[in-house]
Backbone as JSON, one array per atom type, in Angstrom:
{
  "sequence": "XXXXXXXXXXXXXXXXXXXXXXXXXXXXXXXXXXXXXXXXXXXXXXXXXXXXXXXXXXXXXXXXXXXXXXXXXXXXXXXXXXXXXXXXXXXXXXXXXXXXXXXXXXXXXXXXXXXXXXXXXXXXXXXXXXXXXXXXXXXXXXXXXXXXXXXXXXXXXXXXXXXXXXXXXXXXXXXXXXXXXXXXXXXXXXXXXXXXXXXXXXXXXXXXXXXXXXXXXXXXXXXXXXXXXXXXXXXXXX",
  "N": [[2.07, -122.02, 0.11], [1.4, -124.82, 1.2], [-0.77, -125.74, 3.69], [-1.9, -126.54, 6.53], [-4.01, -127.73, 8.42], [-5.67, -128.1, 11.54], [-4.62, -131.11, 11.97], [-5.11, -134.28, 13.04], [-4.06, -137.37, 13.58], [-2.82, -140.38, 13.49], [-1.17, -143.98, 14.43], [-2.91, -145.97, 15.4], [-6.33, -146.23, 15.46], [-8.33, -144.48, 17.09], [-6.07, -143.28, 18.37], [-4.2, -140.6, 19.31], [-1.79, -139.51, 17.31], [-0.71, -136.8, 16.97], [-2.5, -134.14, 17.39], [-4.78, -132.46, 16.33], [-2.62, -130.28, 14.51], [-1.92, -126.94, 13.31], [-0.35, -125.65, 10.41], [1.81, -123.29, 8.21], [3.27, -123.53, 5.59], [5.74, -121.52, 3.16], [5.76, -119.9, -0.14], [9.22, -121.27, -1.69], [10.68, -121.43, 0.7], [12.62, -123.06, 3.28], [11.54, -124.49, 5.97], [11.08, -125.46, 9.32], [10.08, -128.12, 11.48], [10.24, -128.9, 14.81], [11.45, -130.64, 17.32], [11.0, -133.06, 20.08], [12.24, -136.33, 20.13], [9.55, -138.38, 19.41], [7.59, -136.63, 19.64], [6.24, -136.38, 17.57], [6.79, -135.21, 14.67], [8.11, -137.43, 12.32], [5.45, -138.38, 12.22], [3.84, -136.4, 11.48], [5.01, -135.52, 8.63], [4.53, -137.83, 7.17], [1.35, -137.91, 7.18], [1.04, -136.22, 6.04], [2.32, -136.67, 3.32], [0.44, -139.14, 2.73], [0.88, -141.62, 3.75], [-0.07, -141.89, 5.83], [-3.26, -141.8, 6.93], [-5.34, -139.06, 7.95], [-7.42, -138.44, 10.62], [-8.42, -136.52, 11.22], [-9.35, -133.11, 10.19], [-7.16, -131.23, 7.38], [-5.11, -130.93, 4.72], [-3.55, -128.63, 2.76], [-2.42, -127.82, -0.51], [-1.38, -125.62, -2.65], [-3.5, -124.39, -2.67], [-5.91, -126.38, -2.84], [-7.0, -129.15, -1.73], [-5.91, -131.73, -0.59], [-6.01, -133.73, 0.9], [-6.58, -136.89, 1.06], [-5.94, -137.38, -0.95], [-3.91, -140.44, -2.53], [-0.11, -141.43, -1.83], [1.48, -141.44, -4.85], [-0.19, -139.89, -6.44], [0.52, -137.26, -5.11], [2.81, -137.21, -5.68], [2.63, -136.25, -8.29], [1.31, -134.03, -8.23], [3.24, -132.56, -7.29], [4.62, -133.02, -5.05], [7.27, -134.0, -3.22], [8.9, -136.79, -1.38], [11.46, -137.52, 1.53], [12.47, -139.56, 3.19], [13.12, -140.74, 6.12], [13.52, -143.33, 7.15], [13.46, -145.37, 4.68], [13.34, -145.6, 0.84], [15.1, -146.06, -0.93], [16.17, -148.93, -3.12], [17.92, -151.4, -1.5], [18.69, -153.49, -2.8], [19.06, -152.78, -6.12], [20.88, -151.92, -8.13], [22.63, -148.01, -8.04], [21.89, -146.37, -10.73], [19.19, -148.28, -11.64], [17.88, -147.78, -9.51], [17.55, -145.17, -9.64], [16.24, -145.32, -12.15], [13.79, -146.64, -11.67], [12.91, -144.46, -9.95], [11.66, -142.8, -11.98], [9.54, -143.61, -13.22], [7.25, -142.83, -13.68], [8.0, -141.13, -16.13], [8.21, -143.23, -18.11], [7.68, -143.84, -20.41], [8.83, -142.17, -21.68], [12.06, -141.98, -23.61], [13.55, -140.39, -24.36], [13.67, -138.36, -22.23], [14.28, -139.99, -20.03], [16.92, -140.44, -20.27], [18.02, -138.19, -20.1], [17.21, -136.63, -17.88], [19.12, -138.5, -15.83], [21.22, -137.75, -16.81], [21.54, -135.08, -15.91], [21.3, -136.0, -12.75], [23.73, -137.14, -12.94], [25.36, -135.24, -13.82], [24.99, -133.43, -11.53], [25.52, -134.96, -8.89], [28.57, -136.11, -9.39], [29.73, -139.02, -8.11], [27.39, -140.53, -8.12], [27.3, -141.0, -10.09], [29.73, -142.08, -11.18], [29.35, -144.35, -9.16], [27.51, -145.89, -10.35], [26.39, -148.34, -10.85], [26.95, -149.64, -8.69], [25.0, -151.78, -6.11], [22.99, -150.33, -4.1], [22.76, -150.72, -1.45], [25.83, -151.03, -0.36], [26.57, -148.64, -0.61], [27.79, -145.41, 0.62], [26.83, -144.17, 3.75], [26.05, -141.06, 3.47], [26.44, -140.75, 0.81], [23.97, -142.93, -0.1], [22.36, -141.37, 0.97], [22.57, -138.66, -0.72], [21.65, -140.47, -2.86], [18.71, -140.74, -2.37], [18.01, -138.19, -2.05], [18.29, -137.08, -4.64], [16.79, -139.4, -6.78], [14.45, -138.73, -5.67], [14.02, -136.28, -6.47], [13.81, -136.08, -9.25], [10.95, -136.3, -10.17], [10.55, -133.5, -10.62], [9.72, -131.93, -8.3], [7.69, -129.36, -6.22], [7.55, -129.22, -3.91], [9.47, -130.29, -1.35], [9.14, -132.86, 1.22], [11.15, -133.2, 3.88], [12.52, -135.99, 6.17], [14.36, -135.95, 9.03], [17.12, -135.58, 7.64], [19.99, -136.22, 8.33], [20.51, -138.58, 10.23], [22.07, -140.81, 11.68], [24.65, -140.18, 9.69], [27.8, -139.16, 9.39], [29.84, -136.13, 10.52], [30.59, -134.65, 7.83], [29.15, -135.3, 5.99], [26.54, -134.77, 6.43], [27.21, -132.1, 6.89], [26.8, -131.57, 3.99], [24.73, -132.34, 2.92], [23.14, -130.26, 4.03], [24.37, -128.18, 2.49], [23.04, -128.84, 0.06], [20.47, -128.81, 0.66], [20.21, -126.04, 1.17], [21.31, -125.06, -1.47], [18.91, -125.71, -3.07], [17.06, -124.69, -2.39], [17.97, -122.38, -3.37], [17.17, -122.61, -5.53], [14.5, -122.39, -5.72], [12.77, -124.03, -4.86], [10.63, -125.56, -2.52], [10.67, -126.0, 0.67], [10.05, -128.73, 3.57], [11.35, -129.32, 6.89], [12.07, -132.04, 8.99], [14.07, -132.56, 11.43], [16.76, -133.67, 13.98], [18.78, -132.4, 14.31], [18.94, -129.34, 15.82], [20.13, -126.85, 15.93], [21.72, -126.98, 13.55], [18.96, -127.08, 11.69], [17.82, -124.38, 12.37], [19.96, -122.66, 11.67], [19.21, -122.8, 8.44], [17.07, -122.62, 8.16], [13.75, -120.68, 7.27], [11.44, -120.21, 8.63], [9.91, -121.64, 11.97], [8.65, -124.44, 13.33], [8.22, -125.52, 16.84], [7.2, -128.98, 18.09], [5.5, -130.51, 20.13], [4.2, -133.62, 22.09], [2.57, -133.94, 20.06], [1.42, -131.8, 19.56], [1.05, -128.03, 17.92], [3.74, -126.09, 20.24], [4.89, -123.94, 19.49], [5.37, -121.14, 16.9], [7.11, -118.84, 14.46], [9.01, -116.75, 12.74], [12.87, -116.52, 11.2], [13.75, -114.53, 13.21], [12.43, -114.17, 15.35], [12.03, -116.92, 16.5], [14.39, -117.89, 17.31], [15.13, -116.98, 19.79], [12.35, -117.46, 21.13], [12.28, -120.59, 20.75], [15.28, -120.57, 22.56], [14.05, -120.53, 25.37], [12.34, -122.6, 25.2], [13.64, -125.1, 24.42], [15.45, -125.24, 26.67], [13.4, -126.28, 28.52], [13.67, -129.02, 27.73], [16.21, -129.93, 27.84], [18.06, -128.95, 26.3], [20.43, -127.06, 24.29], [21.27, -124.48, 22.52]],
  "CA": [[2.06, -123.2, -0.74], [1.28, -125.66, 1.77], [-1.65, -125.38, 4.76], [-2.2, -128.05, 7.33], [-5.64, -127.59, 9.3], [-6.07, -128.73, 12.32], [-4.83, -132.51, 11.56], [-5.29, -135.06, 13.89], [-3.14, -138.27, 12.98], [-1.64, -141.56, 14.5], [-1.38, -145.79, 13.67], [-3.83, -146.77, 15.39], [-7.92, -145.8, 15.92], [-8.63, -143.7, 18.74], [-4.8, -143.19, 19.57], [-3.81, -140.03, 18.41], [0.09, -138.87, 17.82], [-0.52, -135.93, 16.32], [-3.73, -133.57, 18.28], [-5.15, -130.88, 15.85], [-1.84, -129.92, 14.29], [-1.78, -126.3, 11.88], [1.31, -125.06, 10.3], [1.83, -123.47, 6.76], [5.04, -122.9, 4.35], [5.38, -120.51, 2.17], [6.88, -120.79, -1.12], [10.6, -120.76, -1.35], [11.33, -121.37, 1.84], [13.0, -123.94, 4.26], [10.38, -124.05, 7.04], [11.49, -127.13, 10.21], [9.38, -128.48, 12.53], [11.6, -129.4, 15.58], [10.95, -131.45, 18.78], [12.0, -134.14, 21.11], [11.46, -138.42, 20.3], [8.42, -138.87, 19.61], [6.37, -135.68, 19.66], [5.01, -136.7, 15.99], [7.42, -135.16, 13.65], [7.64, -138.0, 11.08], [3.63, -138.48, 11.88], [3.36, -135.0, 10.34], [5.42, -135.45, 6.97], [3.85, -139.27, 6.69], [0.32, -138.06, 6.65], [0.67, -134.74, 4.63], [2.3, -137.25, 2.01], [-0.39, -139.34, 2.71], [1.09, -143.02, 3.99], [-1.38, -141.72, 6.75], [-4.75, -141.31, 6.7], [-5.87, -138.5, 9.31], [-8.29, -138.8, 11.73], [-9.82, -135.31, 10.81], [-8.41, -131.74, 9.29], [-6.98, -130.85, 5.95], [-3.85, -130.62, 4.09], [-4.21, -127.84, 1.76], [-1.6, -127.55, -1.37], [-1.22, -124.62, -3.41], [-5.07, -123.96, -2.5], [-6.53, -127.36, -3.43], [-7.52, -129.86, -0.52], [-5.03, -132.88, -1.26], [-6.04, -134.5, 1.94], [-7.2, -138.06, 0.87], [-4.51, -138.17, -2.27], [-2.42, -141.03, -2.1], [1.53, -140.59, -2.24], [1.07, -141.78, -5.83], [-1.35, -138.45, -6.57], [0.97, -136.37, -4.68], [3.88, -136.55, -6.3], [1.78, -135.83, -9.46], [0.72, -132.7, -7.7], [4.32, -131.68, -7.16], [5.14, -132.81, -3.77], [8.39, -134.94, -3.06], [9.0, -137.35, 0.11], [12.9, -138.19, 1.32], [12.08, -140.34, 4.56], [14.57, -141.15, 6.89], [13.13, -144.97, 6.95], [13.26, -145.82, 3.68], [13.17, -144.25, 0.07], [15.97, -146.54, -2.26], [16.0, -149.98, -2.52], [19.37, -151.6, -1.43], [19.4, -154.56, -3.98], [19.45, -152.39, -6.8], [22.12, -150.8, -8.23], [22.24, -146.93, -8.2], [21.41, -146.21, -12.24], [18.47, -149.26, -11.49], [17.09, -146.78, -8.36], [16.96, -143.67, -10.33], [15.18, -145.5, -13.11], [12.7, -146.88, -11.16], [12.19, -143.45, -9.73], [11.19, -142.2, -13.19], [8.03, -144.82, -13.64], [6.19, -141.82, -14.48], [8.57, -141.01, -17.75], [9.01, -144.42, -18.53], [7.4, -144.26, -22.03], [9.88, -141.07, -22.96], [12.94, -142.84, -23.39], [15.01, -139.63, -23.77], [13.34, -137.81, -20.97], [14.59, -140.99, -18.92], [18.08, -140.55, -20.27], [18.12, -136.44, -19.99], [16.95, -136.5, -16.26], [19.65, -139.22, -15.63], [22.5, -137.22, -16.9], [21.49, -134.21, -14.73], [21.62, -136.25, -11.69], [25.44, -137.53, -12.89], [25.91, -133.65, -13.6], [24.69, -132.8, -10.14], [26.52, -135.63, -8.4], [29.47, -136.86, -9.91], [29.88, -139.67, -7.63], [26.68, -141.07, -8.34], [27.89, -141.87, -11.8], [31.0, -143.07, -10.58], [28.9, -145.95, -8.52], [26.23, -146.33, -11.22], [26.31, -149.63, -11.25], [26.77, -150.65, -7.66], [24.0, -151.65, -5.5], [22.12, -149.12, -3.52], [23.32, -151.6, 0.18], [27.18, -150.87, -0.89], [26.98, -147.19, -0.7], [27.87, -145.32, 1.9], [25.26, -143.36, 4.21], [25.77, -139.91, 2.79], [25.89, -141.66, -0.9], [22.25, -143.51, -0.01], [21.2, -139.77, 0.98], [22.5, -138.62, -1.88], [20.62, -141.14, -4.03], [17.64, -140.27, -2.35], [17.47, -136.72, -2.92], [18.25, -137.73, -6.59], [15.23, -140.08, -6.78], [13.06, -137.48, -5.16], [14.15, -134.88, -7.76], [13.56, -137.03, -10.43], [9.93, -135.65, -10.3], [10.54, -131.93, -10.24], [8.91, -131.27, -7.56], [7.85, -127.87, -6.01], [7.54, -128.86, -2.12], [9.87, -131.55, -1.08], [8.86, -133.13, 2.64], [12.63, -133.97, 4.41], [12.82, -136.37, 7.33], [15.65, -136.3, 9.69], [18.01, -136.34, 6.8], [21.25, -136.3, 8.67], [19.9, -139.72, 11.06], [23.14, -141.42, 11.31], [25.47, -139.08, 8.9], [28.95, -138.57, 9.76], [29.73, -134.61, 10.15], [31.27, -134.16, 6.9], [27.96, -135.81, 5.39], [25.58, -134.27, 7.17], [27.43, -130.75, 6.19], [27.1, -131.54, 2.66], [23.32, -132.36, 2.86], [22.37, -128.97, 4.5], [24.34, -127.53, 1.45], [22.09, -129.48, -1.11], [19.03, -127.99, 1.19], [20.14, -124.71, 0.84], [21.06, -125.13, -2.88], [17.3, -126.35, -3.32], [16.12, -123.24, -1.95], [17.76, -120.98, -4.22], [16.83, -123.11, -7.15], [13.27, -122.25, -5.92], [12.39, -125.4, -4.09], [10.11, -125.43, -0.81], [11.25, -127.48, 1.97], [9.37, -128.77, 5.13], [12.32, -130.03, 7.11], [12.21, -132.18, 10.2], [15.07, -132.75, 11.82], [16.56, -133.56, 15.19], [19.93, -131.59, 14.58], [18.64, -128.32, 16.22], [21.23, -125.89, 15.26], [21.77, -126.56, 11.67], [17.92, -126.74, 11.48], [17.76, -123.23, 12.61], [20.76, -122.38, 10.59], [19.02, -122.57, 7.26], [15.29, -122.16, 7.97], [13.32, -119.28, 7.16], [10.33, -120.44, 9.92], [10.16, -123.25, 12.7], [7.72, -124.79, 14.44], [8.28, -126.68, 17.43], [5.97, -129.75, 18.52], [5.61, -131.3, 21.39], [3.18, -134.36, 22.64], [1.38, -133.78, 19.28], [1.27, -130.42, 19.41], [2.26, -127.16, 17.84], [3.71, -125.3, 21.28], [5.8, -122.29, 19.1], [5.76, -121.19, 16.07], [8.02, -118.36, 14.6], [10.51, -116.72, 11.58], [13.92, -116.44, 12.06], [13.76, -113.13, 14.09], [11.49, -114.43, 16.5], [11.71, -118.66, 17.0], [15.51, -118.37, 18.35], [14.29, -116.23, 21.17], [11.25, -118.78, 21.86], [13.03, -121.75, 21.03], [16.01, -121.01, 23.77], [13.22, -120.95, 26.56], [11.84, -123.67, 25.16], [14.43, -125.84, 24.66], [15.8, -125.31, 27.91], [12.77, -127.26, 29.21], [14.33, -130.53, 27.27], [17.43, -129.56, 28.53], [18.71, -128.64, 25.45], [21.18, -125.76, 24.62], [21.15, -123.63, 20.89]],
  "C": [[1.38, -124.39, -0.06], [0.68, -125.27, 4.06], [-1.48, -126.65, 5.36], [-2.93, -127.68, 8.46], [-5.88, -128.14, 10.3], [-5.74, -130.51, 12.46], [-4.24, -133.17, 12.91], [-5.07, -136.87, 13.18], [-2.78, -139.13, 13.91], [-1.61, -142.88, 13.76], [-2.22, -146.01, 13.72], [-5.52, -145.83, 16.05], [-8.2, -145.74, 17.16], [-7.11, -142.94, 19.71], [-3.78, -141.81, 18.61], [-2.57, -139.55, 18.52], [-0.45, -137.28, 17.78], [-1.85, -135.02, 16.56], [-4.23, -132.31, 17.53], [-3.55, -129.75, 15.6], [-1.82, -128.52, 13.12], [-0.38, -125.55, 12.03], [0.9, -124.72, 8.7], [3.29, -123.24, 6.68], [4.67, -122.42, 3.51], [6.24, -121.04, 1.44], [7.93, -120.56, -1.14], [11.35, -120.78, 0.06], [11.7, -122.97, 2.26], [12.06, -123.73, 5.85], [10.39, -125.56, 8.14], [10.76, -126.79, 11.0], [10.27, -129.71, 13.35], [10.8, -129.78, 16.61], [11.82, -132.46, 19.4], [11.1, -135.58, 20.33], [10.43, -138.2, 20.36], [6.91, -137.95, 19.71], [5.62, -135.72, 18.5], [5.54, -135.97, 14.92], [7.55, -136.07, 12.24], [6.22, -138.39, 11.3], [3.13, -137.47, 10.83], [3.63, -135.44, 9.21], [4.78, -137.06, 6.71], [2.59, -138.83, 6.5], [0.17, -136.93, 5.9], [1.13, -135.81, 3.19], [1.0, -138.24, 2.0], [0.22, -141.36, 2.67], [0.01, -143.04, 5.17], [-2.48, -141.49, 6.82], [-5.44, -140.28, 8.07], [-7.46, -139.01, 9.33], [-9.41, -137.82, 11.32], [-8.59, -134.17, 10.78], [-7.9, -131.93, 8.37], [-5.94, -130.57, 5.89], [-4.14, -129.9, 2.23], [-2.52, -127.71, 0.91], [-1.77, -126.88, -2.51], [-3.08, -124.48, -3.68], [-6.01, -125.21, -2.54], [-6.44, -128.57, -2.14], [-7.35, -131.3, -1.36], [-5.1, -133.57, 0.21], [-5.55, -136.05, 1.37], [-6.04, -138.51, -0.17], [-3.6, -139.25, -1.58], [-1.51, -140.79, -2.61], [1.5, -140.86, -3.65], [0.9, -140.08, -6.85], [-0.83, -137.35, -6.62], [1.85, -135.87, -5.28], [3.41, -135.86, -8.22], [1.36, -134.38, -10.02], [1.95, -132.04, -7.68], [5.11, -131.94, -5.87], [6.55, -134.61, -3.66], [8.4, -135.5, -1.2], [10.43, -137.9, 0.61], [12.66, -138.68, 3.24], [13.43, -140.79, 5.1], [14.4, -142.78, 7.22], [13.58, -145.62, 5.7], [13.33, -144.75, 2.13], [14.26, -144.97, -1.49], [15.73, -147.57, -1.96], [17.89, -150.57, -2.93], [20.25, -152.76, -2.26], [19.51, -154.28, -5.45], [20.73, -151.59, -7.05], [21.76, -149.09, -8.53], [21.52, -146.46, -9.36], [19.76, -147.18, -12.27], [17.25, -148.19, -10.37], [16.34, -145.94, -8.63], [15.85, -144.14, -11.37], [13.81, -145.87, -12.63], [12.22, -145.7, -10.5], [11.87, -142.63, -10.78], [10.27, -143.05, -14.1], [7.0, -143.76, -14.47], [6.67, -141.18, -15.73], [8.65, -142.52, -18.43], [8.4, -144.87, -20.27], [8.17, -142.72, -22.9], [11.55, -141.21, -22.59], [14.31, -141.45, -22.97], [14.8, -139.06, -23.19], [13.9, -138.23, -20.14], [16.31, -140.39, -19.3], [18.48, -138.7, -19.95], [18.55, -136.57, -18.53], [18.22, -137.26, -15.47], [21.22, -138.86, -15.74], [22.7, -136.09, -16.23], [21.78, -134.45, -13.35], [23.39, -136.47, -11.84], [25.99, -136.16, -12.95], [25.94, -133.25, -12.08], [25.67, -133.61, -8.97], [27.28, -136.52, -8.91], [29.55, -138.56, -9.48], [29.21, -140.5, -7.76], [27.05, -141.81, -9.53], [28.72, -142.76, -11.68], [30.64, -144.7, -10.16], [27.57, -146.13, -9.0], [25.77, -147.45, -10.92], [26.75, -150.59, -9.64], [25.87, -150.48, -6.85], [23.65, -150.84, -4.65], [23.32, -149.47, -1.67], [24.52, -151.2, 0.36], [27.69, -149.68, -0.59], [27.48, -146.77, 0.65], [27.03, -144.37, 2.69], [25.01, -141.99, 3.42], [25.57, -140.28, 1.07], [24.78, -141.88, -0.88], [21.89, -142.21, 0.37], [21.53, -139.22, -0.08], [21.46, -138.79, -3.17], [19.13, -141.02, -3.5], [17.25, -139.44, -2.57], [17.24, -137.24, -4.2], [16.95, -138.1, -6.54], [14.43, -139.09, -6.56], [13.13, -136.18, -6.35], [13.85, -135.0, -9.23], [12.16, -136.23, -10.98], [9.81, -134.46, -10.23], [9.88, -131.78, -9.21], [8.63, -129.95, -6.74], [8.05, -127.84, -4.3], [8.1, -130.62, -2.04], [9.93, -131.65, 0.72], [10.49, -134.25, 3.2], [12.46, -134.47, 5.91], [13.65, -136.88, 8.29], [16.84, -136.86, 8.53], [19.27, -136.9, 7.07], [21.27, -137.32, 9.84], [21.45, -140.09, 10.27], [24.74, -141.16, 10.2], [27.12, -138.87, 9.4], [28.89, -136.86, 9.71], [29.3, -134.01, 9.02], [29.86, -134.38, 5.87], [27.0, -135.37, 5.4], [25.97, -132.58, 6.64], [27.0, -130.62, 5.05], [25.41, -131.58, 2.3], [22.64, -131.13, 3.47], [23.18, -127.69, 3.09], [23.98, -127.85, 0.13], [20.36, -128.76, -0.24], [18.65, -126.53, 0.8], [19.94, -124.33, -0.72], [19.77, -125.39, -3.6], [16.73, -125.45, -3.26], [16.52, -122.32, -2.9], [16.87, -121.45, -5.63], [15.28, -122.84, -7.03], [12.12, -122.94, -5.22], [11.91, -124.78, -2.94], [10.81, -126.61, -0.11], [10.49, -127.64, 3.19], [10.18, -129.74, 5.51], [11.92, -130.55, 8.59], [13.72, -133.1, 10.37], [15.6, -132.53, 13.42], [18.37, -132.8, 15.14], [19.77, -129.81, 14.81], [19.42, -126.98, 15.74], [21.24, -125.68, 13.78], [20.35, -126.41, 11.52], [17.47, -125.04, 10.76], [18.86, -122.59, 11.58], [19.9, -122.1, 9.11], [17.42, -122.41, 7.07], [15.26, -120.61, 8.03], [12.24, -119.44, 8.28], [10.47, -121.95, 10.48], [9.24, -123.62, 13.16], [8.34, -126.1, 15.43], [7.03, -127.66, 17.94], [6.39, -130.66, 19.3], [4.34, -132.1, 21.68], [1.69, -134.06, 21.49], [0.68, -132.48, 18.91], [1.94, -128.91, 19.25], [2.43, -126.19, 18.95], [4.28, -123.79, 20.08], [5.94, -122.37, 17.53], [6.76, -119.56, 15.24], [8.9, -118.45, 13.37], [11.91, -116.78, 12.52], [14.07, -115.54, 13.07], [13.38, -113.8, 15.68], [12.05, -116.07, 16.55], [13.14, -118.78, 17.78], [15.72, -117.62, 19.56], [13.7, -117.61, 22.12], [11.91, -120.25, 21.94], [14.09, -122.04, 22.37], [15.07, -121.42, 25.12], [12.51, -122.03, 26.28], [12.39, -124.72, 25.14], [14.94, -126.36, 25.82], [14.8, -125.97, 29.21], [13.32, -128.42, 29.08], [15.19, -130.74, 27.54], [18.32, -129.5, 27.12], [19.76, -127.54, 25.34], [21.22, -125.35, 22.91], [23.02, -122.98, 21.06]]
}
């Protein structure tokens, strides 16, 4: 479903995070790209959605060379973004969030109200705090309402970054069983994440990256092999 060519990525001109990076996902799968601080993990999912502009190489989606698209384009195309920066805004209220993430129905009134009762189907809770501001919630709630938002657009390949950043356990459990649930429903996933374990837990392939680059890549069979020796450079433990 999703190629990535050689891409060469960063902020600023001449300074690259991200050194001739390829990786694909297939469809239906959960597929994480794992690393340490700073090896260019959210560089990757920022310029495949395209807040980045590479340097040089290709981001290929479902065959079609969606480099240059902006995020706009993308989600158009099918592709969803749930950023660990950003993604709701905190002076709206929840019901206010979702609507604004349905700009692209906004002239089919009961499309807007359909989609809107699926999310209250899907998470009760959401309904519950319709009506209070986004800021109010509580962290797994604001992840919550971001999936939501992001789902809003059907999309076929949703790009996850560090979803469980700051999460209590119990929160963080509950969001790797909305990942999984995603997957049966059909959903791709390109997950980065710095909780190593659960990662591995629910992926079907991993790649790790280091200093901009992919060192290992690897299904399940194979990457928790490579990963322990690799890890065990960072001083990690699986």
């Amino acid at each position: 479903m999703l190629r990535v060519e050689n891409l060469s990525s960063g902020y600023h001109k001449d300074i690259n995070v991200l050194n001739g990076v390829s990786l694909e996902v297939k469809k239906g799968t959960i597929t994480s790209v794992l690393g340490p601080n700073g090896s260019g993990k959210s560089t990757l999912l920022k310029t495949i959605y395209g807040y980045l502009k590479p340097f040089s190489g290709r981001v290929i989606y479902n065959g079609e060379d969606v480099t240059n698209l902006p995020p706009h384009e993308k989600i158009k195309k099918g592709i969803a973004y749930i950023s660990q920066e950003h993604g709701i805004f905190h002076s709206l209220t929840v019901e206010e969030n979702l609507k604004a993430g349905m700009w692209i129905y906004r002239k089919n009134k009961e499309l807007v109200k359909e989609k809107l009762k699926a999310v209250y189907d899907r998470f009760p809770i959401l309904k519950e705090k319709r009506n209070v501001k986004a800021g109010f919630l509580s962290g797994g709630q604001q992840k919550l309402l971001q999936f939501s938002v992001a789902l809003l657009s059907n999309p076929e390949l949703i790009l996850v970054d560090e979803p469980t950043a700051g999460l209590s356990p119990i929160a963080s459990e509950e969001v790797y069983e909305i990942l999984k649930e995603l997957k049966r429903e059909g959903k791709t996933i390109l997950l980065v994440e710095q909780n190593l374990r659960k990662a591995i837990e629910v992926s079907d392939f991993a790649y790790v990256l280091e200093l901009g680059k992919i060192r290992y890549g690897g299904d399940r069979e194979d990457f928790e092999r490579g990963l322990k020796r690799i890890l065990s450079v960072w001083g990690f433990e699986l």
